[in-house]
C-alpha positions as CSV (number, residue, x, y, z in Angstrom):
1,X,0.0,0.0,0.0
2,X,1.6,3.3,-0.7
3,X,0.1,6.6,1.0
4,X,1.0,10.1,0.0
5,X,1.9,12.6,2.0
6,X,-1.5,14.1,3.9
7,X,-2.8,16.9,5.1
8,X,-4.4,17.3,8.5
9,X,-4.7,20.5,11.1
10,X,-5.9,20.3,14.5
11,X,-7.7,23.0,16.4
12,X,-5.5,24.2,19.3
13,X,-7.4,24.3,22.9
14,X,-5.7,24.7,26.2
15,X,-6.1,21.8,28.8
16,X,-6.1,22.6,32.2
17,X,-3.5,20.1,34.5
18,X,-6.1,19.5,37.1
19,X,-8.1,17.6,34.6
20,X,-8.4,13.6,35.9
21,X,-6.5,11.4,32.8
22,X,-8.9,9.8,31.5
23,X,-10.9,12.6,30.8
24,X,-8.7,14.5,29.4
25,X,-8.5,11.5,26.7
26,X,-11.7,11.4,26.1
27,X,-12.6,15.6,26.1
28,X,-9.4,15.7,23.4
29,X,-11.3,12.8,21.0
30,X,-14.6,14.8,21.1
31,X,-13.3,18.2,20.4
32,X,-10.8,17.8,17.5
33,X,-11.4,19.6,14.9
34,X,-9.4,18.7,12.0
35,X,-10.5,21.4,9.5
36,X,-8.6,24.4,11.6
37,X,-6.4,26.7,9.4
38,X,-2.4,26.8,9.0
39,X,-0.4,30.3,9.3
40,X,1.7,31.4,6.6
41,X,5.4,30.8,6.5
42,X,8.2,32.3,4.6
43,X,11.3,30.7,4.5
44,X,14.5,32.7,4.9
45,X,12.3,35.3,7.0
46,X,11.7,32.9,10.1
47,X,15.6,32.1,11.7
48,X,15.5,29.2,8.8
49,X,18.7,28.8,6.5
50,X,17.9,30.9,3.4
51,X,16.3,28.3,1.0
52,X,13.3,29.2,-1.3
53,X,10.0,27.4,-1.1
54,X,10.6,25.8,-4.4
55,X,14.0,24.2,-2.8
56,X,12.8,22.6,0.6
57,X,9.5,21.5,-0.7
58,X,9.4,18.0,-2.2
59,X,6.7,16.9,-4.7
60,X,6.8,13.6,-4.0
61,X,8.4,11.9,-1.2
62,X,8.0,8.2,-2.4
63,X,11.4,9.5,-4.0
64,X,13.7,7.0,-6.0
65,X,14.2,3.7,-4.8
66,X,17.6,1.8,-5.7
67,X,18.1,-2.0,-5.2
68,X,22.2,-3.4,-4.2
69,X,23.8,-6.3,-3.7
70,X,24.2,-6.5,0.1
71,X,22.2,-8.8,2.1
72,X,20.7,-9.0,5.6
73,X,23.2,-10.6,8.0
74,X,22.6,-13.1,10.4
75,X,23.9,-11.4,13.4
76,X,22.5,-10.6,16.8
77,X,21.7,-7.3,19.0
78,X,19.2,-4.4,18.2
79,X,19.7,-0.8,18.1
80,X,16.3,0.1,16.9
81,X,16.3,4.1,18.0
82,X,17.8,7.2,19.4
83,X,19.5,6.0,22.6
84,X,18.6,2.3,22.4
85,X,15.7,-0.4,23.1
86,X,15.4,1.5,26.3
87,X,15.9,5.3,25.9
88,X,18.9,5.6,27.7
89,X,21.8,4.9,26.1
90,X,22.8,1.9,27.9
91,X,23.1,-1.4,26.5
92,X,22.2,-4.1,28.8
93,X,22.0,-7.4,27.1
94,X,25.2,-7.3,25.0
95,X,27.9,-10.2,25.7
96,X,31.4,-9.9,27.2
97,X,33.5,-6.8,25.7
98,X,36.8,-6.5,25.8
99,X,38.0,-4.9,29.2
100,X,41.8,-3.7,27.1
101,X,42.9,-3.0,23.8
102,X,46.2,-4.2,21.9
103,X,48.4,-1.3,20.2
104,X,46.0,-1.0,17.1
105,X,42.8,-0.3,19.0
106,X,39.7,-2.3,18.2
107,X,39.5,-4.1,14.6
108,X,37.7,-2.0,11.7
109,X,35.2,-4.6,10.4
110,X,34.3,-1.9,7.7
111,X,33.8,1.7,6.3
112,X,30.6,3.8,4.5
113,X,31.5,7.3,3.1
114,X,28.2,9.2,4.0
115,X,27.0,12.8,3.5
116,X,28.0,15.5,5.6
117,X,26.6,15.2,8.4
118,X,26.0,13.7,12.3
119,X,22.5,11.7,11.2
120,X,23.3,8.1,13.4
121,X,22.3,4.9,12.2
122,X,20.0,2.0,14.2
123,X,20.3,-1.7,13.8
124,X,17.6,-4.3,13.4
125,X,17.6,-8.0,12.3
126,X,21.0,-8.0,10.9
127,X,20.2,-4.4,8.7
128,X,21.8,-0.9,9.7
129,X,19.8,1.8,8.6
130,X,20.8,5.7,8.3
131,X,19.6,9.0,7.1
132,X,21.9,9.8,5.0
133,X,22.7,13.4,2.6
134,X,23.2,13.1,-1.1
135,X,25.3,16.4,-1.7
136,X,25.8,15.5,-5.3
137,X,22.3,14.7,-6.0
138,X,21.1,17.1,-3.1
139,X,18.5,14.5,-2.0
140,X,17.9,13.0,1.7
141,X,19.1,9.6,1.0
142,X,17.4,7.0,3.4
143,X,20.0,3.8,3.1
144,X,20.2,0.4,4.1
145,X,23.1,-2.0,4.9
146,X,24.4,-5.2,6.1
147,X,25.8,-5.6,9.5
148,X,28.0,-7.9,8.4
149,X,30.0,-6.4,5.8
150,X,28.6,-2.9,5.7
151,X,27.6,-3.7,1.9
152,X,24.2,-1.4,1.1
153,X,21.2,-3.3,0.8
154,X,18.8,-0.2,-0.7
155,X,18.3,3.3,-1.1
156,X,15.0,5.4,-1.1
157,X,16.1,8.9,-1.8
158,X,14.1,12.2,-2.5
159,X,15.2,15.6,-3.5
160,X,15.5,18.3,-1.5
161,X,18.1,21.3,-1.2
162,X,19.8,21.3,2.0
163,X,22.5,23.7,2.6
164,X,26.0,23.4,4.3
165,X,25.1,24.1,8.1
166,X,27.1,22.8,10.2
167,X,26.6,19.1,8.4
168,X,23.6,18.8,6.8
169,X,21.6,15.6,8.2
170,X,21.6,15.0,12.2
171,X,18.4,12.5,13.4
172,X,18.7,8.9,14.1
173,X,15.8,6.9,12.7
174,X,13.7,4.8,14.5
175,X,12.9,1.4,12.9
176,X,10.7,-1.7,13.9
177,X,10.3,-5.0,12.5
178,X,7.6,-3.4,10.1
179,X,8.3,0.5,10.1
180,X,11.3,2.5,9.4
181,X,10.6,6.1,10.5
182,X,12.8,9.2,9.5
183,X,13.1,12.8,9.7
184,X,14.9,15.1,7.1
185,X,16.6,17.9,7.7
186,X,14.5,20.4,6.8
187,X,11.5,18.5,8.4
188,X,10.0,16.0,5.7
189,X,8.8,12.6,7.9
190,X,9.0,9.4,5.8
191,X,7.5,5.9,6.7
192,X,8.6,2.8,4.5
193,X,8.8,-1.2,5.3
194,X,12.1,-2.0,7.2
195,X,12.4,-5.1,5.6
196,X,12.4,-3.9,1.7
197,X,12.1,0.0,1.6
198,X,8.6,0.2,0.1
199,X,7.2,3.9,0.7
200,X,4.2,3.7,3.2
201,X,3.9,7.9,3.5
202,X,5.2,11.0,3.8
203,X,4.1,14.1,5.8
204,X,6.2,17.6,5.1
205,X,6.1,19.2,8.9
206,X,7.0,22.5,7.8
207,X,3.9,22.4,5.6
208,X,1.5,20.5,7.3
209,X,1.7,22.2,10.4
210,X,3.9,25.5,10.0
211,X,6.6,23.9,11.8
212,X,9.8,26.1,12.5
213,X,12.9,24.7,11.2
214,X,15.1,24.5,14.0
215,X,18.4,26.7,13.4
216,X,20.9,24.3,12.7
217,X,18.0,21.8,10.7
218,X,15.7,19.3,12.5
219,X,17.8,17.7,15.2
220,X,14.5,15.4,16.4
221,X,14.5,11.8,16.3
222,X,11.0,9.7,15.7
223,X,9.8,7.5,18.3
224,X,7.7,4.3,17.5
225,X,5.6,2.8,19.7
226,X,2.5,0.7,19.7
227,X,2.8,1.0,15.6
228,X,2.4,4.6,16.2
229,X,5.2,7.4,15.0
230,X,5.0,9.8,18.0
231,X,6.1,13.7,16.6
232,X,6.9,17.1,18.2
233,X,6.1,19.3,14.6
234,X,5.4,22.4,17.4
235,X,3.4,24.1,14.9
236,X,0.4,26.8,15.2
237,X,-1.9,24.1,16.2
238,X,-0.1,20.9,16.8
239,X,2.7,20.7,20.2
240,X,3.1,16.9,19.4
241,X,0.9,14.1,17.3
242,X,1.0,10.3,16.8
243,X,1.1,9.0,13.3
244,X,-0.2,5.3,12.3
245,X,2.3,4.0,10.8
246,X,0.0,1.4,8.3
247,X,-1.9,4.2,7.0
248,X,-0.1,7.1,7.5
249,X,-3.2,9.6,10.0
250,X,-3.5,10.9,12.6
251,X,-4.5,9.1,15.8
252,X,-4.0,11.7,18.0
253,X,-2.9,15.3,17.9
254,X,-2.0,17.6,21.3
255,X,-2.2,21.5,20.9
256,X,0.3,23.8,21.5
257,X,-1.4,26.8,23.6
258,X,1.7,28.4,24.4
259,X,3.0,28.4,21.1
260,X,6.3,26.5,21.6
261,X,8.3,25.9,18.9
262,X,10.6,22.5,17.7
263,X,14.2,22.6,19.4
264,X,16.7,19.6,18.2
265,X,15.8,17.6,21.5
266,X,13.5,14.3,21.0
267,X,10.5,13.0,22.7
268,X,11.1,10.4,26.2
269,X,8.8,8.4,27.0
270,X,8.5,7.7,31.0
271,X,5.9,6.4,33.7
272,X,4.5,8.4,36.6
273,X,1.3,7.2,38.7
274,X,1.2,4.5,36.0
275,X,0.5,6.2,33.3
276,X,2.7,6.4,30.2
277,X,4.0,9.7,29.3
278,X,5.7,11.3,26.5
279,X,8.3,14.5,28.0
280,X,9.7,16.8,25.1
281,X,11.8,20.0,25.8
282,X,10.7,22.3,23.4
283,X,12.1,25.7,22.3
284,X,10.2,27.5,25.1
285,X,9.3,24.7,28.0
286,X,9.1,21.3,28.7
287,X,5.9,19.3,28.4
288,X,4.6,15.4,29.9
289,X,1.6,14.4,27.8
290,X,-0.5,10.9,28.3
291,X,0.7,8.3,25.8
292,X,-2.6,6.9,25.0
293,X,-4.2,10.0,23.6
294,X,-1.8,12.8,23.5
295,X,-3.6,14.9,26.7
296,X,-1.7,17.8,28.1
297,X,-0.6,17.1,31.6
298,X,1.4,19.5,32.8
299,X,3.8,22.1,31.4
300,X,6.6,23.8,32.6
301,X,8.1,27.0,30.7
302,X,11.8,27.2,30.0
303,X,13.7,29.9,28.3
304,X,15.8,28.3,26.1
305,X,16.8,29.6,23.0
306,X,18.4,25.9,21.8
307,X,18.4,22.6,23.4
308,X,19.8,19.7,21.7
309,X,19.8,17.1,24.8
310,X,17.0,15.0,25.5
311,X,15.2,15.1,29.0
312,X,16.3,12.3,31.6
313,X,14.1,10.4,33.2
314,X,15.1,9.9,36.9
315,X,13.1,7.9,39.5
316,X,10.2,9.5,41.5
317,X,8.9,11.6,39.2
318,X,12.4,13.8,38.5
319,X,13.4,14.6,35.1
320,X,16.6,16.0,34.5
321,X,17.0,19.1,31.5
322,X,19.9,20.7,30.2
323,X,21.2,22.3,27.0
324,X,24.1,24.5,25.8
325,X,25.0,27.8,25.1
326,X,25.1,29.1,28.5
327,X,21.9,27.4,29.7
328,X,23.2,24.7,32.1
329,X,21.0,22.4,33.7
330,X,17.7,21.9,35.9
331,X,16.2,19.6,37.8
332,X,12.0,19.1,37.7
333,X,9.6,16.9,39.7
334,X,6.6,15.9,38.6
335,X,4.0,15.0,41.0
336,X,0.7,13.1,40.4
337,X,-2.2,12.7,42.9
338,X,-5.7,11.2,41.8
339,X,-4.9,12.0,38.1
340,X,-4.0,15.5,38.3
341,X,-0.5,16.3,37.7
342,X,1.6,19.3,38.1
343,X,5.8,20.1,38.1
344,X,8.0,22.3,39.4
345,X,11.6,23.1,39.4
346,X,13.8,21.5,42.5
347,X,17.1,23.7,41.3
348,X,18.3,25.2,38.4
349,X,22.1,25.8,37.9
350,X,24.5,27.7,35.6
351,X,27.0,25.2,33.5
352,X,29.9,26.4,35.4
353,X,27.9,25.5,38.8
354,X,26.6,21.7,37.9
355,X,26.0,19.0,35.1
356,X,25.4,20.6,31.4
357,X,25.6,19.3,27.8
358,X,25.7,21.1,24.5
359,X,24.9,18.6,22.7
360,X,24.6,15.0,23.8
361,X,22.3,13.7,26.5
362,X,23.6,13.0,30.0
363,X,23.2,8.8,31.1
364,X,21.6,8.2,34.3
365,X,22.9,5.2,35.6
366,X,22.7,3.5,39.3
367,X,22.0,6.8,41.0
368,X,24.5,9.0,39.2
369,X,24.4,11.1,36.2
370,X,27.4,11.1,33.7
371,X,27.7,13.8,30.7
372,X,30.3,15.6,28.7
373,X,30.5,19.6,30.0
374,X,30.5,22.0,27.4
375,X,32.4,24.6,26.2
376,X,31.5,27.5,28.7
377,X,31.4,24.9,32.0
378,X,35.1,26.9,33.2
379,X,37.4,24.5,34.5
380,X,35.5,21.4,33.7
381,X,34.7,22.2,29.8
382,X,34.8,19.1,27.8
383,X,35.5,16.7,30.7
384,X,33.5,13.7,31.1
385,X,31.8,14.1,34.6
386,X,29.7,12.0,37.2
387,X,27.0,14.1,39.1
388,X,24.5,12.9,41.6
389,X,21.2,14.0,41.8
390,X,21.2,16.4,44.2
391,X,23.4,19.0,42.4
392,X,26.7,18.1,43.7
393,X,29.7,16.3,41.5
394,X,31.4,13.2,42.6
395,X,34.3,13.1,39.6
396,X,35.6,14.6,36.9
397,X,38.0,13.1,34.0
398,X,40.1,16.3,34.7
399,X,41.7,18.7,32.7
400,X,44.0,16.7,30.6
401,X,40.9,14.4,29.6
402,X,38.6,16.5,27.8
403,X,36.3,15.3,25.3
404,X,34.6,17.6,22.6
405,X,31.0,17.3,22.0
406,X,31.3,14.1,21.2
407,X,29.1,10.9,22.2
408,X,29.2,8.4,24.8
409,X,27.0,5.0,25.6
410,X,27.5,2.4,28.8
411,X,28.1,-1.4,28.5
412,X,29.1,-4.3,30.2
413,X,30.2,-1.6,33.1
414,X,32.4,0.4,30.8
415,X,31.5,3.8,29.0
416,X,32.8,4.3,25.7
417,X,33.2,8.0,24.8
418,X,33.7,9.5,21.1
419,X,35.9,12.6,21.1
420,X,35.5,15.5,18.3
421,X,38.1,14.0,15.7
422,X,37.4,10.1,16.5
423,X,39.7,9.1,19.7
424,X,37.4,6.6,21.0
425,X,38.1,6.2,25.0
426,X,37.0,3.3,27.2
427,X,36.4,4.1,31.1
428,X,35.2,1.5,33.5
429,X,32.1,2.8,35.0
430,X,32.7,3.8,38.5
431,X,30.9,5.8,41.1
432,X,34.2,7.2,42.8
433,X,36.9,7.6,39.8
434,X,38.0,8.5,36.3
435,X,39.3,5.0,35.4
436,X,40.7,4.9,31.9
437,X,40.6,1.2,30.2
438,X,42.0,1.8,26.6
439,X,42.3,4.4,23.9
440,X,42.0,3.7,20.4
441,X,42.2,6.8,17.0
442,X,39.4,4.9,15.2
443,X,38.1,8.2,13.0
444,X,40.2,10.7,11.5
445,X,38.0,13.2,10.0
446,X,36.1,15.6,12.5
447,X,33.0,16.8,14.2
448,X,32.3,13.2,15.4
449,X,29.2,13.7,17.0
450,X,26.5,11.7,15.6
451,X,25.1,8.8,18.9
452,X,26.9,5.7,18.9
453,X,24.9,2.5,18.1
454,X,25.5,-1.5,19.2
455,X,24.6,-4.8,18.4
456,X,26.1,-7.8,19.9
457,X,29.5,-6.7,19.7
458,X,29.8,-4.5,16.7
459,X,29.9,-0.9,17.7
460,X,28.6,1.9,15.1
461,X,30.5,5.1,15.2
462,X,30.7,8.1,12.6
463,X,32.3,11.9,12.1
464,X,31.4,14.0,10.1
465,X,31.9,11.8,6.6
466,X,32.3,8.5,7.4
467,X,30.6,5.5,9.5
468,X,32.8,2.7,10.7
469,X,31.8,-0.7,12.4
470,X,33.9,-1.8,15.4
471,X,34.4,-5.1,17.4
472,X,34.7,-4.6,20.9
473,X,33.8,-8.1,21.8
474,X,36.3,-10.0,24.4
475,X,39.1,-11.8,22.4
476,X,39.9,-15.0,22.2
């Protein structure tokens, strides 16, 4: 079945937080009204890169589809979205890794040139899938490969022209045994079968819903769940929406009273008084909204002007925000009582005064939380740091260990961390103590920033023109 891309705008209406759950659901159903109108946008004028409508629009996002000779491996592990099968960026069913590296680091099991760009891939059933940037061909290039070999599989491509901005491509798809989900650069959502590429549907955000491109292109990585792609387009009407992903509408749609607009951060879900929960930090505030039926439950403002990390989950009801440029970090608790739920700040803190990250999201992990501090953090800029949750730091990697913006994941009790031109460093994962395992130069372009992926024992890493696949499995 092949569905084009659709058109579909929601009325906005305020919901008030005191509202019991499952009313909320059911007051959103009856009041939708999908015939409201969509505000005018003119690119260039809005904080967009300068691109006329004619070049960011495409026609037909079905695209070009291109068959290759690589096949599906037979290997284990999954890797199936931003941050992994459980939103955190820790791995916690891969075998034995190496705890030590001989001389020449980790073996290179194989190389893809790619666009330029930070776009990470995810694995599933023996396939690696990426969004990829066709400069020659200016065309988003969605591409499919073998785990084994790194040999491409297929290739749906579409054009549209994106320009040089600091890499061009930057979301990490999220993919299913049935659904492959993307989202382009300059905000075009495309839905095909995992297994063989087919085009399911397409939805242009920008157009749709009078999304904002974000300054530096769409940074926001799909969720699926449930067979639903769950979105934060933050347009006039629409804060955040779920997409069926067989036929390509709406299931749900949640307003956007305050008029919030689409930051590079990407929706987490979490649970709080058992309910399910999506949290997205928009450009403006954060937001929890029920899962089921895309209800607003509480929202929190938040004056950022860009946020790239992700919110973090904590226990209790805490969810930890941070982002770059001088913003540093905060610390929220949501509280629920008869199905009426409300937040509110425990601290807030500078990122020369506690844990902040420019770009990647921090990893909570047994209590602690771990990032890479940015560029204005003083002292501690670029170090890789442990925080508890109170505020307070327990170590740092210190001054002659500093790490970029690069990306990190934890597995099998080590963290492996990415540095900007591709030193990958291995730490054992301590409460007390920077504990340095092995160092290997396994990149040697730059800007390696895009999220690391693994499966089994075959770790995914990329700069800024090239992914490589790892083994960091124990030897021998």
């Amino acid at each position: 079945m092949r569905v084009t891309q659709r058109s579909f705008f929601p009325t906005a209406i305020a919901l008030p937080v005191s509202v019991a759950a499952a009313g909320l659901c059911l007051w959103a159903w009856f009041t939708h009204d999908p015939a409201a109108g969509l505000r005018v946008r003119l690119p260039g004028l809005d904080g967009t890169p300068a691109a006329s409508d004619a070049q960011r629009a495409v026609k037909d996002l079905s695209g070009v589809f291109k068959q290759f000779d690589g096949t599906q491996a037979n290997l284990p592990g999954a890797w199936p979205r931003f941050r992994g099968p459980d939103f955190d960026n820790v791995c916690k069913n891969a075998p034995s890794l190496a705890n030590a590296w001989n001389n020449g680091g980790p073996p290179i099991l194989w190389k893809v040139d790619l666009g330029e760009g930070h776009a990470a891939p995810v694995v599933l059933g023996g396939r690696v899938y990426v969004l990829d940037y066709d400069e020659q061909k200016k065309a988003d290039a969605i591409r499919c490969f073998s785990l084994a070999d790194g040999r491409e599989i297929w290739r749906r491509s579409y054009s549209v022209v994106v320009k040089r901005n600091h890499g061009m491509s930057r979301t990490v798809p999220a993919v299913t045994e049935k659904y492959l989900v993307t989202i382009g650069p300059r905000c075009h959502v495309v839905c095909l079968d995992a297994a063989t590429g087919a085009f399911r549907w397409g939805i242009d955000l920008q157009r749709e819903f009078g999304t904002k491109e974000p300054l530096w292109y769409a940074g926001q990585c799909p969720l699926i769940e449930d067979g639903r792609a769950i979105l934060a387009p933050c347009g006039k009407n629409v804060l955040m929406t779920a997409i069926d992903c067989e036929t390509g509408k709406p299931v749900w749609t949640t307003p956007n009273p305050k008029g919030w607009d689409m930051s590079h951060s990407s929706i987490m879900p979490m649970k709080i008084g058992g309910k399910r929960i999506y949290v997205y930090c928009a450009v403006g505030g954060v937001t929890g909204v029920l899962a089921d039926c895309g209800a607003i439950l509480w929202q929190l403002p938040w004056n950022v002007k860009v946020v790239a990390p992700s919110p973090v989950p904590l226990e209790d009801g805490k969810i930890f925000l941070t982002a770059g440029y001088g913003e540093g970090g905060m610390m929220i608790q949501v509280h629920e009582a008869n199905g009426a739920f409300n937040a509110e700040v425990l601290y807030k803190h500078g990122p020369k005064d506690g844990l902040a990250c420019e770009q990647q999201t921090p990893i909570h992990h047994d209590g602690l939380l771990y990032g890479i501090m940015p560029k204005d953090a003083g002292a501690l800029r670029g170090q890789f740091v442990c925080y508890r949750t109170d505020g307070s730091l327990a170590w740092s990697s210190g001054q002659s260990h500093r790490f970029g913006l690069g990306p990190f994941l934890l597995v099998d009790g080590k963290f492996y961390l990415l540095d900007d031109n591709g030193m990958l460093t291995m730490i054992r994962a301590s409460r007390s103590s920077y504990e340095p395992l092995g160092q290997a130069q396994v990149l040697h372009g730059q800007d390696a920033w895009g999220p690391m992926a693994l499966a089994g024992d075959r770790m995914l890493l990329r700069d800024s023109k090239q992914m490589i696949c790892i083994a960091v499995g124990a030897q021998g």
